[in-house]
C-alpha positions in Angstrom: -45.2 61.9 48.4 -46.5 58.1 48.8 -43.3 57.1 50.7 -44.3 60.1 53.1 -47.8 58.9 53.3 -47.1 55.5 53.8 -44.4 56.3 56.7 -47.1 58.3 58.2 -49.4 56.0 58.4 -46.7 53.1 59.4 -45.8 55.3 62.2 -49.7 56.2 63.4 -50.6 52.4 63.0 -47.9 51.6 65.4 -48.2 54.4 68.0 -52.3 53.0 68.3 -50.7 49.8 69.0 -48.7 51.2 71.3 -51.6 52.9 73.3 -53.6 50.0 73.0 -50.8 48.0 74.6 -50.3 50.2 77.6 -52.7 48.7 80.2 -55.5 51.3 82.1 -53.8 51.1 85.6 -50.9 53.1 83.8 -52.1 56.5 84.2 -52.1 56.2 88.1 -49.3 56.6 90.2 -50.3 55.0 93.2 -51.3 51.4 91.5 -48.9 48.5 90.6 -49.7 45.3 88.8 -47.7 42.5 89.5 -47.8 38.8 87.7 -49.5 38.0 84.8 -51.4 41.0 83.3 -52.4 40.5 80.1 -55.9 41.1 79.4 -56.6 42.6 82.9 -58.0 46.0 83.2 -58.1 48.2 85.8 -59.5 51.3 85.8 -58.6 53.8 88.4 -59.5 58.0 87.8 -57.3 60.3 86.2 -54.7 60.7 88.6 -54.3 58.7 91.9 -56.9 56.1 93.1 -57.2 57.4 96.3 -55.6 61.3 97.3 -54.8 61.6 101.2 -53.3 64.7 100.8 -54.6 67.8 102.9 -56.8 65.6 105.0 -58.3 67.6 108.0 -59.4 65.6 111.4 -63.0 64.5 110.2 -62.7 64.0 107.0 -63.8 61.0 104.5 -62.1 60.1 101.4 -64.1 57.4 98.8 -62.5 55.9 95.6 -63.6 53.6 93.2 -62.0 51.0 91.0 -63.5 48.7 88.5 -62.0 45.5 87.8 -62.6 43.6 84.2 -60.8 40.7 82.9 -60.7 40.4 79.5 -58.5 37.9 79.0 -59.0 34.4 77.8 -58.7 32.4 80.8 -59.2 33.3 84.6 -57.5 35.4 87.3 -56.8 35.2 90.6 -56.5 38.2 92.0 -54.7 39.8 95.3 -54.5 43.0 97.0 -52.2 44.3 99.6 -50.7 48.3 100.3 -47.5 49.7 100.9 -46.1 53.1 102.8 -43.9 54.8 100.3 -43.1 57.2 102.9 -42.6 54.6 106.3 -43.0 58.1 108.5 -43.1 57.8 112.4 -45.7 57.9 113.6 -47.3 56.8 110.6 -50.4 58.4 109.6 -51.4 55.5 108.3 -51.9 53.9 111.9 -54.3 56.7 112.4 -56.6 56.3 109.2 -59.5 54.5 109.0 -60.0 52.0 105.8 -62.9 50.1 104.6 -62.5 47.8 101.5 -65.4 46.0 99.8 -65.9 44.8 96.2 -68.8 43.7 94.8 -70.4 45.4 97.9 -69.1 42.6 100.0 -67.1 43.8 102.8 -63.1 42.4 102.7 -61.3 45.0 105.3 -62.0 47.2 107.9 -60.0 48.9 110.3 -56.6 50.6 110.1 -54.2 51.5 106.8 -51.3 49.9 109.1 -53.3 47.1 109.1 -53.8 47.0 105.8 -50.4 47.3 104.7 -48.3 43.9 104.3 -51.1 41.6 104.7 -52.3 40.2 101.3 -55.9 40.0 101.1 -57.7 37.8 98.1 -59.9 39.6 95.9 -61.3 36.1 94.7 -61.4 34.7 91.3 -62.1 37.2 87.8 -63.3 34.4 84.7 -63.5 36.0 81.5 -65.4 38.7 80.8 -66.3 39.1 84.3 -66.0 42.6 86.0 -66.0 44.0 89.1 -65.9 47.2 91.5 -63.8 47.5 94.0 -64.6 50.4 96.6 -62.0 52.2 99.3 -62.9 54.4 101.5 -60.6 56.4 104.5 -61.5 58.6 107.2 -59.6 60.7 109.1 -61.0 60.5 112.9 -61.5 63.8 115.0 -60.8 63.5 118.6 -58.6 60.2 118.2 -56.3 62.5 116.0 -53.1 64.3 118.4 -51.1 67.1 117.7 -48.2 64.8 116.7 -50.0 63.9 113.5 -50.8 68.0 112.3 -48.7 68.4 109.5 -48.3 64.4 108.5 -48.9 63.7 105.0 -49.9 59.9 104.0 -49.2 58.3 100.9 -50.2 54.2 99.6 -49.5 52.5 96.6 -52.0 49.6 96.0 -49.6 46.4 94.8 -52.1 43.9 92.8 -50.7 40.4 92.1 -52.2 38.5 89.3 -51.8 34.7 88.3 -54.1 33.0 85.7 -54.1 29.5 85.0 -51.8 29.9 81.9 -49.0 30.1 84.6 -45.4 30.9 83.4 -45.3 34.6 84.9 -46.7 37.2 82.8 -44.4 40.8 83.1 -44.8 43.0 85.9 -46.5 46.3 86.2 -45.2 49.7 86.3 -44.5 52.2 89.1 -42.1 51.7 91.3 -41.0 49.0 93.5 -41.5 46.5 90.8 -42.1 42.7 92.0 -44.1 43.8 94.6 -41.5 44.6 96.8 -39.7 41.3 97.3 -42.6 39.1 98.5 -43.7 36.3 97.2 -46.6 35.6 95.4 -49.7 33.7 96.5 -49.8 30.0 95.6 -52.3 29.3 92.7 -55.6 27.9 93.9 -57.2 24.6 92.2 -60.1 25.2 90.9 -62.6 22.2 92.3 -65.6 21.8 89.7 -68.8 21.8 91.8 -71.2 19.0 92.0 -74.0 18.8 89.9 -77.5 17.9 91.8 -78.8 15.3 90.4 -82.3 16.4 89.0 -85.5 14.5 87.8 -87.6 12.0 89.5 -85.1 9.4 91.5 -85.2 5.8 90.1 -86.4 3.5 92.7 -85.3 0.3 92.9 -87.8 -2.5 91.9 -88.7 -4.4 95.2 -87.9 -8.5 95.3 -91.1 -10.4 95.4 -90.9 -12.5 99.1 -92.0 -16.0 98.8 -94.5 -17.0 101.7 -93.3 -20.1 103.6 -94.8 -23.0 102.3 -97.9 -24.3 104.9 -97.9 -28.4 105.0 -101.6 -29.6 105.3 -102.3 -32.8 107.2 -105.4 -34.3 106.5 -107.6 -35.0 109.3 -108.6 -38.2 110.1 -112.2 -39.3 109.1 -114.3 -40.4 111.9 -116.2 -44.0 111.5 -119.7 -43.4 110.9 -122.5 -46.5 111.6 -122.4 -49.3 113.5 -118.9 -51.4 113.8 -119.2 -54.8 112.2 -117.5 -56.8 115.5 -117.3 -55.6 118.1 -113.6 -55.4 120.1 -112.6 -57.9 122.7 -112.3 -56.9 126.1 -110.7 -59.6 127.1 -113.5 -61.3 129.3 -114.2 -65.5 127.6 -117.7 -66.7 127.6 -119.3 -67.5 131.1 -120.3 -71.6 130.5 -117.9 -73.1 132.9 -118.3 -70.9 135.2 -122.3 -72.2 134.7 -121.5 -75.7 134.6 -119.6 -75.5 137.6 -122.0 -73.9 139.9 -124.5 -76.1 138.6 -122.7 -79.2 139.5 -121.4 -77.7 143.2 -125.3 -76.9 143.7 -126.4 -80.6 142.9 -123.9 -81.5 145.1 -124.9 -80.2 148.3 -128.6 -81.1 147.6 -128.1 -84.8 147.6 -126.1 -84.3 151.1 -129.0 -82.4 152.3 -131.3 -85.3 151.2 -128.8 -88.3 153.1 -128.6 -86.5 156.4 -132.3 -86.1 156.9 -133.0 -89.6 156.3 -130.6 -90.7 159.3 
């Protein structure tokens, strides 16, 4: 009876592993994980994420997706569709798709559109979640008579890469590899700048010297009265006295002789 128990319980410890190991994404048909996808959760309803079947001209189709990583390091993350069925015309060319996540807008226009081109769903750190919204509508008039009767079918093909590298296993559903085409290049994550905060440091200024002003002292001026005075350059007039004198005594005594003849 113990070996019984213990088998049972061997065998209901391992199928809860089992479960736990099989990722959310699983239980729809239309979804396929590619790359590295261990700790990344998707969560898609119970059976596809978005039904186009029985779509009459008019009508709009919404599904929702939420995101999570709960991994340990970060994911980049990539989106494109495929047509399983690659019918012409293509239904698809006559949908109308709007993608957003985190109700930022990433596509609009048509499914054809859609399909092939690999759009990036940005970067998922740990812990971090988000929800990824599609939405397709089914125009009235633009819709012919060629397309009555079409039925449209798209897988959604995520490709994951963390910064682990080495290439995690793929996802289920079919198709598996993502149909052949490579995958993305892994970004490099640039840390961003810190602002500096706090009051800047100014730089002390450098005291400027003043030229240096040379004084010259001014001249006294001579005050009183000089004690000789300065030559002009004129000698003293006694000759010049003596002379006259003697030229004047002169001419007298000639005076005198003459008036005596």
């Amino acid at each position: 009876m113990r070996t019984r128990t213990k088998i049972t319980v061997t065998v209901a410890t391992a199928m809860m592993l089992l479960l736990m190991a099989v990722p959310a994404w699983a239980q729809s048909a239309d979804l396929e994980l590619v790359g590295e996808a261990a700790g990344l959760v998707l969560v898609p309803p119970d059976k596809k994420l978005l039904d186009l079947g029985n779509m009459n001209p008019g009508d709009t189709r919404q599904s929702t997706l939420k995101i999570r990583n709960d991994y340990s390091r970060w994911y980049d993350l990539w989106l494109r569709a495929e047509d399983p069925t690659a019918q012409k015309p293509s239904l698809l060319e006559q949908l109308e798709l709007t993608v957003t996540l985190r109700g930022e807008k990433l596509y609009q226009g048509p499914v054809a559109g859609f399909a092939g081109d690999t759009i990036s769903l940005g970067r998922f750190r740990p812990g971090e979640s988000g929800e990824l919204v599609a939405t397709v509508h089914l125009p009235g008039p633009e819709t012919g008579n060629e397309f009555q009767g079409k039925s449209a079918s798209v897988k959604w093909v995520f490709t994951a890469q963390t910064s682990g590298g080495g290439g995690g296993g793929g996802g289920g559903g079919e198709g598996g590899g993502g149909g052949g085409k490579p995958r993305p290049p892994e970004e490099i994550e640039v840390p961003p700048e810190v602002p500096p905060t706090g009051i800047p440091k100014i730089p002390p200024e450098v005291p400027v010297e003043p030229p240096l002003l040379l004084e010259v002292p001014p001249e006294p001026v001579p005050t009183g009265i000089p004690l000789t005075m300065p030559k002009t350059g004129e000698d003293l007039p006694y000759l010049y006295y003596l002379l006259g004198g003697l030229a004047l005594l002169a001419g007298s005594q000639l005076a005198c002789t003459r008036k005596r003849r």
